[in-house]
C-alpha positions in Angstrom: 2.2 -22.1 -12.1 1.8 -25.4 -10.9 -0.3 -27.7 -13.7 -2.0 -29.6 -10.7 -3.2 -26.2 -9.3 -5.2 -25.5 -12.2 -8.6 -26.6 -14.4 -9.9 -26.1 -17.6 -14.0 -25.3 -17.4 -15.5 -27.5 -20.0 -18.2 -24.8 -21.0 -16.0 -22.2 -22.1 -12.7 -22.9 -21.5 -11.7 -20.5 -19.1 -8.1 -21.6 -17.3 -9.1 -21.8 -13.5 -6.2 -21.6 -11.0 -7.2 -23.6 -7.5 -4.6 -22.6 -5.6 -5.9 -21.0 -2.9 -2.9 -21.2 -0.6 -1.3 -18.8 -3.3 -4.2 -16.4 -3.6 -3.9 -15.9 0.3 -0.2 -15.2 0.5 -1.1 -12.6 -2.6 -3.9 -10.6 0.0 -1.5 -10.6 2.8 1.2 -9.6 0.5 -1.4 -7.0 -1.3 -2.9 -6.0 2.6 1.0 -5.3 3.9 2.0 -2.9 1.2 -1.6 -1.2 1.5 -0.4 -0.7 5.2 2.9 0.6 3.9 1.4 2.9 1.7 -0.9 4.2 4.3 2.4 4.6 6.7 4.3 6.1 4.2 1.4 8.7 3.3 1.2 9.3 7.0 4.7 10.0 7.2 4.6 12.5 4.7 1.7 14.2 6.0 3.4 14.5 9.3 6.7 16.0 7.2 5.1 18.6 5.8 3.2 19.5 8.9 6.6 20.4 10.5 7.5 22.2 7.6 4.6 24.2 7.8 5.3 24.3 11.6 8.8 25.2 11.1 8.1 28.2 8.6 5.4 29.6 11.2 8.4 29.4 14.0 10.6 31.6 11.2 8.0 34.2 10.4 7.3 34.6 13.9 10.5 35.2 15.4 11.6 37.9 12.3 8.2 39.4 13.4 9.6 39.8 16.8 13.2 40.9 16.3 
């Protein structure tokens, strides 16, 4: 942490960082793997829909032979 990005409050001595370029790159960072997550949830969801799809395609043509 960079000393001249931070403050001391003189009430009750809470540490106060000021760096607000490095609180931005953390949202985008933290907004970025939230999108990821979502993708990858996505992508799963989609997987087991074939699965699902897949096993119905089985069962049906068993029923049929």
């Amino acid at each position: 942490m960079d000393p001249d990005k931070i403050t001391i409050d003189k009430d009750t001595e809470a540490i106060i960082n000021n760096d607000l370029e490095g609180l931005r790159a953390y949202k985008a960072k933290r907004s970025q793997q939230n999108k990821i997550n979502e993708l990858e949830n996505d992508i799963n969801s989609v997987k087991d829909d074939l699965t699902e799809i897949k096993n119905l395609l089985k069962e049906f043509i068993k029923d049929r032979n």
